[in-house]
Structures are given as structure tokens and as C-alpha cells.
C-alpha positions as CSV (number, residue, x, y, z in Angstrom):
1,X,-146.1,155.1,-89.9
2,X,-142.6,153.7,-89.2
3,X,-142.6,155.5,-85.8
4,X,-146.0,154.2,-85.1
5,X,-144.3,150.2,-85.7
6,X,-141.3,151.4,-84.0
7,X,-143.2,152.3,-80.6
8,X,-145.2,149.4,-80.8
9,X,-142.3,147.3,-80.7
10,X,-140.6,149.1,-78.2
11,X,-142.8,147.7,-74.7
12,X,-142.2,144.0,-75.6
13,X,-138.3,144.1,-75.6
14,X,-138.3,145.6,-72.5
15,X,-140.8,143.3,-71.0
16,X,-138.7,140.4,-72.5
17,X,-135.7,142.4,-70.9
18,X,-137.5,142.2,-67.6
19,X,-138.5,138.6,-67.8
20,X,-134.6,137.7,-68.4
21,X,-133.3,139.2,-65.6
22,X,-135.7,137.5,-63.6
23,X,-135.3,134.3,-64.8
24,X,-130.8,135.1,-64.1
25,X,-131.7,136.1,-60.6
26,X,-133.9,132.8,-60.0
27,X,-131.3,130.9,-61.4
28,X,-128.9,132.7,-59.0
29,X,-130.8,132.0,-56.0
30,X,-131.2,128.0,-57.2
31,X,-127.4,128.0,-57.6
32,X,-127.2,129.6,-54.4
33,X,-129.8,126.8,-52.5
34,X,-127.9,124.2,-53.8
35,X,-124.3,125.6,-53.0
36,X,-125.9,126.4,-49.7
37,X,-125.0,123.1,-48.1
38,X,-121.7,122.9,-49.2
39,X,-120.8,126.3,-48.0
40,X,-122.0,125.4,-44.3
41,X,-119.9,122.7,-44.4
42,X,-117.2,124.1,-45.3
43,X,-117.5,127.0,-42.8
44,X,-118.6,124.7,-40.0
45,X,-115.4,122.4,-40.8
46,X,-112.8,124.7,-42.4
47,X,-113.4,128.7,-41.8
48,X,-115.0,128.5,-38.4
49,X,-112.0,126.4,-37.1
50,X,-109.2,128.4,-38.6
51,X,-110.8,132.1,-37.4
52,X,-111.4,130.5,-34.2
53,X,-107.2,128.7,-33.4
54,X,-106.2,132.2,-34.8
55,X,-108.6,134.1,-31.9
56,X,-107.4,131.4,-29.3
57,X,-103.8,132.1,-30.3
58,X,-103.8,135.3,-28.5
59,X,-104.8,133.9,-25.1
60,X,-102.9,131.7,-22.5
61,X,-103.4,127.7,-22.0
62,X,-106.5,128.8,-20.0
63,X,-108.5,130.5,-22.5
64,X,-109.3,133.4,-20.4
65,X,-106.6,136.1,-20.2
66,X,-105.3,138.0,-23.1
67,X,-101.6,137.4,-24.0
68,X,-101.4,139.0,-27.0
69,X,-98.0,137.6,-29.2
70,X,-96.7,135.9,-26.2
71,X,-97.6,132.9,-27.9
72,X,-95.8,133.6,-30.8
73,X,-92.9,134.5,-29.2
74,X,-93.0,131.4,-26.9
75,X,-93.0,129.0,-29.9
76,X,-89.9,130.3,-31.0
77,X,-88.1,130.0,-27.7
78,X,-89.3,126.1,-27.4
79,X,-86.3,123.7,-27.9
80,X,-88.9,121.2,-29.0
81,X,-90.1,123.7,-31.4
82,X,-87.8,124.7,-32.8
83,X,-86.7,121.2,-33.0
84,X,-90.3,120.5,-34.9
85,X,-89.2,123.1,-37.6
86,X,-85.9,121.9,-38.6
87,X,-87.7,118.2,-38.5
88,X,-89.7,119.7,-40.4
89,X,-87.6,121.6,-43.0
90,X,-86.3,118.3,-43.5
91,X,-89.1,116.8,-44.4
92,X,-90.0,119.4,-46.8
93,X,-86.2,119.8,-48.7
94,X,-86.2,115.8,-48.9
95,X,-89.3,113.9,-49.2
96,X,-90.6,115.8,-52.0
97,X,-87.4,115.9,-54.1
98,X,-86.9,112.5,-53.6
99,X,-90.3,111.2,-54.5
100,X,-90.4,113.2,-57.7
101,X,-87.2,111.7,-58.7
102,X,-88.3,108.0,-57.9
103,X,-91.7,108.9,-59.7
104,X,-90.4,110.2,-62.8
105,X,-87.6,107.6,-63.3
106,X,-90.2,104.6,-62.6
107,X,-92.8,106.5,-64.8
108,X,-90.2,106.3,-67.9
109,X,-89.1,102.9,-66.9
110,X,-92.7,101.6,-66.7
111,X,-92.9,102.1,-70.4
112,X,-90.6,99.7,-70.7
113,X,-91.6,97.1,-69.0
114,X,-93.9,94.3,-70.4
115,X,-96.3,94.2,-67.4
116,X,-96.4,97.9,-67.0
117,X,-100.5,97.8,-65.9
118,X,-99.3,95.0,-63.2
119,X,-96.2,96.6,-62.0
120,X,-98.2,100.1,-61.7
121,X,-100.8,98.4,-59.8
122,X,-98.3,97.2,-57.5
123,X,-96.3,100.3,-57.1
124,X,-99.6,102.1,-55.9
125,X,-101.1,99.3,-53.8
126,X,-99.4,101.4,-50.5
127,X,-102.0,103.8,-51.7
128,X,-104.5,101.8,-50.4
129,X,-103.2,101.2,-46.7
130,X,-103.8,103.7,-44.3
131,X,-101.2,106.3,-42.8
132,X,-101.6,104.6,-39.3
133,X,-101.7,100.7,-40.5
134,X,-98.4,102.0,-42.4
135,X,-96.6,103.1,-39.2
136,X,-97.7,99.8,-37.4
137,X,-96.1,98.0,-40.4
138,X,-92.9,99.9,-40.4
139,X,-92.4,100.1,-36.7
140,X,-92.4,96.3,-36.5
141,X,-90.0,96.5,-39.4
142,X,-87.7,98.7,-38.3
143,X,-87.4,96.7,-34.5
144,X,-84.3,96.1,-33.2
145,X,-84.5,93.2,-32.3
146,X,-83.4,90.9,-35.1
147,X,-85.9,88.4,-34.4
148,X,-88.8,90.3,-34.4
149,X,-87.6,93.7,-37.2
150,X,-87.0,92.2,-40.4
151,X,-84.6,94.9,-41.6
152,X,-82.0,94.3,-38.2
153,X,-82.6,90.6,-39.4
154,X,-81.4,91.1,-42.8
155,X,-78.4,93.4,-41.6
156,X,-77.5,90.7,-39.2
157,X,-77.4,87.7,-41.7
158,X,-75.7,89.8,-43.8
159,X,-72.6,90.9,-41.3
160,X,-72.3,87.6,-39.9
161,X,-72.6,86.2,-43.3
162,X,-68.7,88.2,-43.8
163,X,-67.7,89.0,-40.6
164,X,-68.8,86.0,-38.4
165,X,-70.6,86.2,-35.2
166,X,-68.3,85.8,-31.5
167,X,-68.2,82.4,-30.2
168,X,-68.7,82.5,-27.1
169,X,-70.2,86.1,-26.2
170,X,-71.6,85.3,-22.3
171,X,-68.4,83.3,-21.2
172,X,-65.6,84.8,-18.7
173,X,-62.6,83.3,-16.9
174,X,-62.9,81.6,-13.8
175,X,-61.2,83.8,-11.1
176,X,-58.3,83.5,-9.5
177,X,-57.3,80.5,-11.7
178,X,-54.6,82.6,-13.4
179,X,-56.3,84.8,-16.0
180,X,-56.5,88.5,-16.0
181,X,-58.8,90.5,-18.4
182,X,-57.7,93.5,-20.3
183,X,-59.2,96.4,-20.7
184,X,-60.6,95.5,-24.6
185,X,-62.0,92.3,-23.0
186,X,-59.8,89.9,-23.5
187,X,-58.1,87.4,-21.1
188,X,-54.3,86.3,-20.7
189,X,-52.6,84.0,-18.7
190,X,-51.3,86.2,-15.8
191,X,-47.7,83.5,-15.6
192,X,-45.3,83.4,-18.4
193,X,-45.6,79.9,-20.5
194,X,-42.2,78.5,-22.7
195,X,-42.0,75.7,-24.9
196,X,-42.6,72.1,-23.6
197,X,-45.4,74.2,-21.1
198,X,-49.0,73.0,-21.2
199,X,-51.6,75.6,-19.9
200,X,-55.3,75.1,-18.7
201,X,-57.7,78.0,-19.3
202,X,-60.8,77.3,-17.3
203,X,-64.2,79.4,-18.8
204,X,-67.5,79.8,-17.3
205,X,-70.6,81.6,-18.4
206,X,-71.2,79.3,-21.1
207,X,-74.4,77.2,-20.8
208,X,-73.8,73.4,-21.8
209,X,-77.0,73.4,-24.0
210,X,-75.1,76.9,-25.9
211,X,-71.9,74.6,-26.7
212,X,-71.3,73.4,-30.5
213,X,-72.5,70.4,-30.9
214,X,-68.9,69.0,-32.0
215,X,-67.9,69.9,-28.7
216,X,-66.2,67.1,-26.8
217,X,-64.4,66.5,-23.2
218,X,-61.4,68.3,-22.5
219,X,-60.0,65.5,-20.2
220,X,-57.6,63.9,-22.7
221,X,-56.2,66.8,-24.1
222,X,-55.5,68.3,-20.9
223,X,-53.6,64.8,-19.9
224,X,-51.0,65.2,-23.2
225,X,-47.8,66.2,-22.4
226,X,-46.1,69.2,-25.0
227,X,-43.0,68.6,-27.0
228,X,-39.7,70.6,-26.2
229,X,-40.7,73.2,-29.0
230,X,-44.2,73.1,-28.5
231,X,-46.7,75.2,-26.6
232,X,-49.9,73.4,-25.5
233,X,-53.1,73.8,-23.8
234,X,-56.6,73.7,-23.3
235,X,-59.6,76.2,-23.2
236,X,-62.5,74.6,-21.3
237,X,-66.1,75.0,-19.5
238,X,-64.4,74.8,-16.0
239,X,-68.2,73.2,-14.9
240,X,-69.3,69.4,-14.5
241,X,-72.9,69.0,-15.5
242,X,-75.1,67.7,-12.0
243,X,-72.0,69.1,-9.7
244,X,-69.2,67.9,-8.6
245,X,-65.8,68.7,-9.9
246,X,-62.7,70.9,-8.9
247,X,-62.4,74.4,-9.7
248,X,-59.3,75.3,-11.9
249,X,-59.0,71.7,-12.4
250,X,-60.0,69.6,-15.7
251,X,-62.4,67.0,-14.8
252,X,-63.6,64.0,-17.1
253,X,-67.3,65.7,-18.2
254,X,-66.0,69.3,-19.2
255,X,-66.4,69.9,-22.1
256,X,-63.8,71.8,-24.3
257,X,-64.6,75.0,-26.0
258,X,-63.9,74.9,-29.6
259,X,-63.5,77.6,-32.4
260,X,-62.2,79.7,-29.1
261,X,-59.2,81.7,-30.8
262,X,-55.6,81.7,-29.0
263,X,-53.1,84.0,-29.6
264,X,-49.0,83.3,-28.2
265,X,-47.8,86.9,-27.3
266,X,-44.3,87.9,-26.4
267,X,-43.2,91.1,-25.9
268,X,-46.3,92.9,-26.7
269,X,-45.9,91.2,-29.9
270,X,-48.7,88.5,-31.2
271,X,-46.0,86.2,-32.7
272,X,-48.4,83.2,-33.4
273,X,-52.6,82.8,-33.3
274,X,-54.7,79.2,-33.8
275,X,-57.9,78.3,-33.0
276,X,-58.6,75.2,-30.7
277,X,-60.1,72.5,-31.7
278,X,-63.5,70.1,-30.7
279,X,-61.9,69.4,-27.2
280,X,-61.1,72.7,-26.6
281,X,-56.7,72.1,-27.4
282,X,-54.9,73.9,-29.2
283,X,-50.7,74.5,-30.0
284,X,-47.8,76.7,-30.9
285,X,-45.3,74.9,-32.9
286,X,-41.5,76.5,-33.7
287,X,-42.1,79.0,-31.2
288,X,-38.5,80.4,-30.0
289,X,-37.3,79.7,-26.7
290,X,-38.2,82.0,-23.9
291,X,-41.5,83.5,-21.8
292,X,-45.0,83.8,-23.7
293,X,-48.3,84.9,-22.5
294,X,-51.4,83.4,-24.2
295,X,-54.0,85.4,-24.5
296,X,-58.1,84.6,-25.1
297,X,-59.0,88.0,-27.9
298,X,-61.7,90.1,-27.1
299,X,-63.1,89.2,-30.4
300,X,-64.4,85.6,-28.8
301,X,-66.4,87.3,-26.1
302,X,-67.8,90.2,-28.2
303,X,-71.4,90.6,-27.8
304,X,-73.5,89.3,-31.6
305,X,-74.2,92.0,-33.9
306,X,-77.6,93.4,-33.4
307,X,-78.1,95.7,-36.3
308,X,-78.8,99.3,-37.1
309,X,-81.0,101.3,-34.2
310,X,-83.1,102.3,-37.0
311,X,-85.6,104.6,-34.6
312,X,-82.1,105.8,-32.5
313,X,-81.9,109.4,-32.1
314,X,-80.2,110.0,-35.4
315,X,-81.9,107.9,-37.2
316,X,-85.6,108.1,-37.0
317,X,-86.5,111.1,-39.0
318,X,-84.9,109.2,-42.5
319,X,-86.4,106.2,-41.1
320,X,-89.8,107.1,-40.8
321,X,-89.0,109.2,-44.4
322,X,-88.4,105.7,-45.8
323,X,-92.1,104.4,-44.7
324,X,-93.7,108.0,-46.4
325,X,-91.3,106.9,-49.4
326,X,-92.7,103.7,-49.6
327,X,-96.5,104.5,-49.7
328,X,-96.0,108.1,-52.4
329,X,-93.9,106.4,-54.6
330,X,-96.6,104.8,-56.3
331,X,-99.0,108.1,-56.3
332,X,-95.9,110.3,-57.7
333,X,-95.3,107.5,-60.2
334,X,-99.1,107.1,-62.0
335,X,-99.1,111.8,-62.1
336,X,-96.3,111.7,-63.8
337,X,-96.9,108.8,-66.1
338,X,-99.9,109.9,-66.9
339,X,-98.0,113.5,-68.0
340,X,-95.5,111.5,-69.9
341,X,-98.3,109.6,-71.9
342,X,-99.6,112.8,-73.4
343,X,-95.9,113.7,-74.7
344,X,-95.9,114.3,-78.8
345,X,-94.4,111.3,-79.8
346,X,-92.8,113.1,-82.9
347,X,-90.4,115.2,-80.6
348,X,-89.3,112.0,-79.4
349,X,-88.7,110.0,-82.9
350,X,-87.2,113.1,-84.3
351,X,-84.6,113.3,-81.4
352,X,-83.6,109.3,-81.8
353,X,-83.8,110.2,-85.6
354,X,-81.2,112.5,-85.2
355,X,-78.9,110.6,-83.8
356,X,-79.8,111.1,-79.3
357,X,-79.5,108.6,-77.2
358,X,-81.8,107.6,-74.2
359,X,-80.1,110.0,-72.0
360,X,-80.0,112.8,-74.1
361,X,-83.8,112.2,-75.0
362,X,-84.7,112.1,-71.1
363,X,-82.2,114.8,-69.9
364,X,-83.0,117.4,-72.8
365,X,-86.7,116.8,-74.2
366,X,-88.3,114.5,-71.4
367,X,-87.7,116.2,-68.2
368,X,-88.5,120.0,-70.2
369,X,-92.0,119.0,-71.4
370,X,-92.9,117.7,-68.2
371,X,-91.7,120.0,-66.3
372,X,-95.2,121.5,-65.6
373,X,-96.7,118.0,-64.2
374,X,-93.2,117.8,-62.0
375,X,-94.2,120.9,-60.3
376,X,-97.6,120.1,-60.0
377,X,-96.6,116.4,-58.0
378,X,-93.8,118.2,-56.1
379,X,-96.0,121.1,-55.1
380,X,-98.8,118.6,-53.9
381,X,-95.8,116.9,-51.8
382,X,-94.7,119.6,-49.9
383,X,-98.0,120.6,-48.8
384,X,-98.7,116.8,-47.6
385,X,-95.4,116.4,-45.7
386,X,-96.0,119.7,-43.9
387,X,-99.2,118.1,-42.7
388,X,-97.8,114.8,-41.5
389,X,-98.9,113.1,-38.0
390,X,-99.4,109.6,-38.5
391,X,-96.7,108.4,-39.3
392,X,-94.4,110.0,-36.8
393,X,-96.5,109.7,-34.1
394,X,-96.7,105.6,-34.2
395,X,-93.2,104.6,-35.8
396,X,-90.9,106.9,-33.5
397,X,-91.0,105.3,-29.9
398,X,-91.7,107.2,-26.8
399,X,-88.2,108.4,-25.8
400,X,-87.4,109.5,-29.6
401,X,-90.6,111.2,-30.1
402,X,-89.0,114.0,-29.4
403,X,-86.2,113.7,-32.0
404,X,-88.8,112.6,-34.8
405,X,-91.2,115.3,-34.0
406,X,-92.5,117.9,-37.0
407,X,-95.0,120.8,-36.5
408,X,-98.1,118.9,-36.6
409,X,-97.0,116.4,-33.9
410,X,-95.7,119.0,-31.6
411,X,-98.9,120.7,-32.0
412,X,-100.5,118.0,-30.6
413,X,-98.3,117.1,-27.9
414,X,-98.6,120.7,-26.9
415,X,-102.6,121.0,-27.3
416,X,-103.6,117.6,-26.2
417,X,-100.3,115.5,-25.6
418,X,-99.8,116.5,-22.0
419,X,-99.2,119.9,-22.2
420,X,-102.7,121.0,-22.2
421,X,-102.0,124.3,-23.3
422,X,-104.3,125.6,-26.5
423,X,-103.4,128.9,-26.8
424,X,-99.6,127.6,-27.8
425,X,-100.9,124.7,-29.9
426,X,-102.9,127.0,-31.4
427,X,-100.1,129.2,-32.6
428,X,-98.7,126.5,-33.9
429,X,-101.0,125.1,-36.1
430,X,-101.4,129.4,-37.6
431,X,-97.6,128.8,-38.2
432,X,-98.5,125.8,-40.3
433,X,-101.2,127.3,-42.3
434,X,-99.0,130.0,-43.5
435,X,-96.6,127.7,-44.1
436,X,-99.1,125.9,-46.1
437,X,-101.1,128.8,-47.7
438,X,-98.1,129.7,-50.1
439,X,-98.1,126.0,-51.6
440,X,-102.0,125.9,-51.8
441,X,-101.6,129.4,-53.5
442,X,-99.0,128.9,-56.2
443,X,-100.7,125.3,-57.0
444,X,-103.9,127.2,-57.7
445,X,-102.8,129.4,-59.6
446,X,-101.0,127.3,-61.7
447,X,-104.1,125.0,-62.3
448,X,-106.1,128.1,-63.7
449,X,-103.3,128.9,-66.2
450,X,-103.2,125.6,-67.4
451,X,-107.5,125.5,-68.0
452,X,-106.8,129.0,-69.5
């Protein structure tokens, strides 16, 4: 009898076994249909490309003869290349470090601030502005031309705020009227001058509507006589507005040049230094008897500070650093806050309990626990800055292009940028996925041990 139940039994669990694995392997081909679409995609966009710049990597800038490594080899014998790596090892050793740093330090400030949601907000904002809108913003920025880059402008208020800007920086001596110029550029009377000596010092170069406005004629002052243990003169725009006038000669509309520095020099020796005054005189008082020269310093013909060459040669990688700074700050910053928000609170209360002071909380429990969100951010980093174009493509100018360029550019510039050869460009961009494929790698695996 209970074999009789038990064989009964027996063909509808394996029927019901037979029903389940159909049902799993219609669910497997839904899953399938519906993955379907992403999976073309991501061939069509993603493996198809890579497979074929690897296949085209082994093939000269025509496509149709087989070079084998040459490529290869050929990318690490390119100056520019080469140059592109070590712009690019830059990139990767900096940018990262320093955005982590910047993020974590504003992510604990933050906390402390009233208006942390605003002040977050406005951190990330650069988020929003695209990579290319960014290099338009910091190119104008970083012009050298202090009226149109607003960081050369800042410089140069600044210097001239403590050093003071040349008076006069387009004037020069009128020749043969008894000035010689030196070799730092300034000018000196060629004749030795004593006491009781008056001297005139004729200028040109100096447009009349570029003259102080307290500037006034240098016809009176040239007229006074010096004193037995005086030395006087004049430093004027040898130049009559509407013509006329003598060369060498101080006529009654030239106009004296004041704030011009003057210097008495004997032997070598500055033994005394004034400045004139708004009609251009000026005077040596006490001077000892015997021959002086007076001499016009370079420093009132020097040309106006114009700033820092921001995208010079040396310094356009940093500079265009400072712009990829200024937009991943704010990313860096919200990652790690939002690490630091799910920090137990205890450890924290218990440290300050135990008598640790800010420092030691940040140095010794802070930076430990978060350690694993710091990784993550600076991980995600390098494998951005390995990919950047944008950026250094717009901000450096043409002739620096060279100087600023990193692997992604130079693949370009080879491929597309005038050197129309693919089968190098496309070695370069294999270089960069390996050089990306052990960041992607470690970040992967790093998210699955976290789920697990």
C-alpha cells in the first residue's frame, strides 16, 4: 500500500520539476530580451571601438600595410609623446591628491559652518558648467593682458600697489643734446656738472595727453640761476605742442616732466638722488665741490608690470590644473561629506571625552574611518584626469599646446589634429586604456567588497 502512494506521487514532482525549469529558462530568455538592447549598445559604442583601435594599431597611417609594433615603438620615440606622458604623470600624482585634500578638509569644515546646504551648493555649482564652457572661462582669465585676464589684473594692482609703476616708460633722450644711455637703460649727462651748474635734460617719447596732469612749463625753472653750492636743472618734453620750438632748447609750452627721478653721481658713486618736481626742476644741495654726472635711472623708463604669463611654457600645465581644481572641488567635497555623515558619532564624543582635541580627532579617528570613501574619490580622479581633453585643448594657446599636451590630446593631434595618421593615434589611445583598466579594476573590486 505505501509503495502503491509512493509511486503515485512520484510523476507529479517531476512534472512540477519540469514545469520549473521551464518557467527559469523563459525567465532567462525575457532577461535576456530586455538586456538585449543595452548589450548592442554597449558593443556598438564601447567593445566594437576598442577591438577595432587595437586592430588598427598594428597598421601604418594608411590603414593598409601591416606594421606590426612599429607603432608602439614609434610612440615612445615621439618628443611630443613622451612629452604627453610626463604631462600626464603630472596630472595623475597632483590633481587627484590635491582634490582629495581640498575635499575632505571642506567636507569637515562644512559641518561647521551655519549655511552648510548653501555653501555646498555653491562649492558644486562648477559641476554644472561644462568642461569646454570652463576652459573659455579660464582662458579669458588667465590673459595676459591685464585689461582683459582678471588674474594679471589683480597681480598688477597688487605690485604697483608696493612697488609703483615707471613714470615715464615710452620716453628717451633727445640725441645729440648731451645724454648718453647705459646699458641698464638709463641716461646721464655725457659733460661733467659742479656746483652753481644748471643742466637741461631734453625727453621725447612722451605723448602730451600721457603727462600728469600737475605737469606744468618748464620755462621758468630752466631761466633760475643755481647757488654756488647748488646743483640745478630741468627734465623736460623737449616738444612744443602744434610745432615750432628749438631742439635742445627750453621753449615757453614744454612741459616739465615730473616724478622723473635724478640721481648726482661722482665717481661711480650715487652720492645724492631727488625727484623733480611739477615743472620738471629739481636740485642738489651741500654737494662738495668738484665734477658730477646726473644721471635719469632706468627705473623711470622701465616698461609697467604686466603680470604672470600664466599659459607661458612653464606655466600652463598648473594653470590649466587650477581650472580642473576649480570645477572637482565641489564633486570631491559632497563624496566625502557624505562618508563623513555616516561616521558613529560615539567614536567621536568619546575621543573629545577623553580629553582629544580637533586635530587629534581628525588626524587619528577622522581620516582612518574614511579612509575607504578617500580611496574611492581619489581612485575616480585618477581615472578622470587620465581622460582629460577639454580643458587643455581650449585654455593652452596654439604655440603652448605642445607644452600643456597629455595623452588624450596628443592622440588627437596625432589622429585628427594634422597628423592624420590612425594607426599611431590609435596606439595611443591602447596605451591609455591600460593605463586606465588598472583604476577601473581596483575601483570595482573594491565596490563588490563593500556590498559584500
Amino acid at each position: 500500500m505505501t509503495a502503491t502512494l509512493v509511486n503515485e506521487a512520484s510523476p507529479p514532482t517531476a512534472a512540477g520539476a519540469a514545469v520549473r525549469r521551464r518557467t527559469r529558462r523563459r525567465g532567462r530568455i525575457i532577461a535576456l530580451l530586455f538586456v538585449f538592447p543595452a548589450l548592442l549598445l554597449l558593443g556598438a559604442l564601447v567593445v566594437y571601438p576598442v577591438l577595432f583601435s587595437i586592430g588598427r594599431s598594428f597598421f601604418d597611417a594608411s590603414g593598409t600595410r601591416f606594421v606590426g609594433g612599429d607603432n608602439y615603438a614609434e610612440m615612445f620615440r615621439d618628443p611630443a609623446t613622451l612629452k604627453a606622458i610626463r604631462n600626464t604623470t603630472i596630472w595623475v600624482v597632483v590633481a587627484p591628491a590635491l582634490l582629495t585634500g581640498l575635499g575632505l578638509i571642506l567636507a569637515v569644515l562644512v559641518e561647521k559652518v551655519r549655511w552648510a546646504t548653501a555653501f555646498k551648493l555653491l562649492l558644486f555649482m562648477p559641476m554644472a558648467v561644462s568642461f569646454l564652457a570652463a576652459g573659455i572661462i579660464f582662458r579669458l582669465a588667465y590673459d595676459e593682458d591685464p585689461n582683459k585676464g582678471v588674474l594679471n589684473a589683480a597681480a598688477v594692482s597688487i605690485h604697483d600697489a608696493f612697488k609703483g609703476a615707471s613714470s615715464y616708460p615710452t620716453a628717451r633722450a633727445r640725441e645729440g643734446q648731451g645724454l648718453t644711455q647705459g646699458r641698464d637703460g638709463s641716461y646721464a649727462t655725457s659733460a661733467g656738472a659742479s656746483p652753481g651748474d644748471s643742466v637741461t635734460l631734453p625727453m621725447v617719447g612722451v605723448l602730451p595727453k600721457d603727462l600728469p596732469k600737475d605737469a606744468s612749463p618748464a620755462y621758468a625753472a630752466a631761466g633760475k640761476k643755481a647757488a654756488s653750492d647748488e646743483l640745478r636743472g630741468v627734465v623736460y618734453l623737449d616738444f612744443t605742442p602744434g610745432g615750432g620750438g628749438k631742439q635742445g632748447k627750453v621753449d615757453p609750452r614744454e612741459s616739465g616732466l615730473p616724478g622723473m627721478k635724478v640721481e648726482a653721481v661722482r665717481d661711480g658713486r650715487t652720492v645724492a638722488g631727488t625727484t623733480t618736481a611739477a615743472d620738471g626742476s629739481f636740485r642738489f644741495q651741500g654737494l662738495k665741490s668738484g665734477s658730477y654726472t646726473v644721471k635719469l635711472p632706468a627705473s623711470n623708463f622701465a616698461a609697467p608690470y604686466q603680470g604672470v604669463s600664466w599659459l607661458g611654457p612653464t606655466l600652463v600645465t598648473p594653470a590649466i590644473i587650477g581650472a580642473y581644481l576649480w570645477i572637482w572641488t565641489g564633486f570631491a567635497m559632497v563624496l566625502i561629506g557624505a562618508g563623513l555623515s555616516t561616521l558613529p558619532r560615539d567614536a567621536l564624543e568619546a575621543a573629545r571625552m577623553d580629553g582629544a582635541n580637533e586635530w587629534q580627532i581628525f588626524r587619528r579617528i577622522t581620516v582612518p574611518l574614511l579612509a575607504p570613501v578617500l580611496t574611492v574619490v581619489f581612485v575616480t580622479l585618477v581615472i578622470n584626469v587620465m581622460k582629460v581633453f577639454d580643458l587643455v585643448y581650449i585654455i593652452a594657446p596654439g604655440p603652448v599646446q605642445e607644452d600643456a599636451t597629455v595623452l588624450a590630446t596628443q592622440m588627437w593631434l596625432v589622429s585628427f589634429g594634422g597628423g592624420n595618421n590612425q594607426g599611431l593615434g590609435s596606439a595611443l589611445g591602447v596605451l591609455l586604456l591600460l593605463l586606465v583598466i588598472p583604476a577601473m579594476v581596483f575601483n570595482v573590486r573594491r565596490f563588490r567588497r563593500s556590498q559584500r
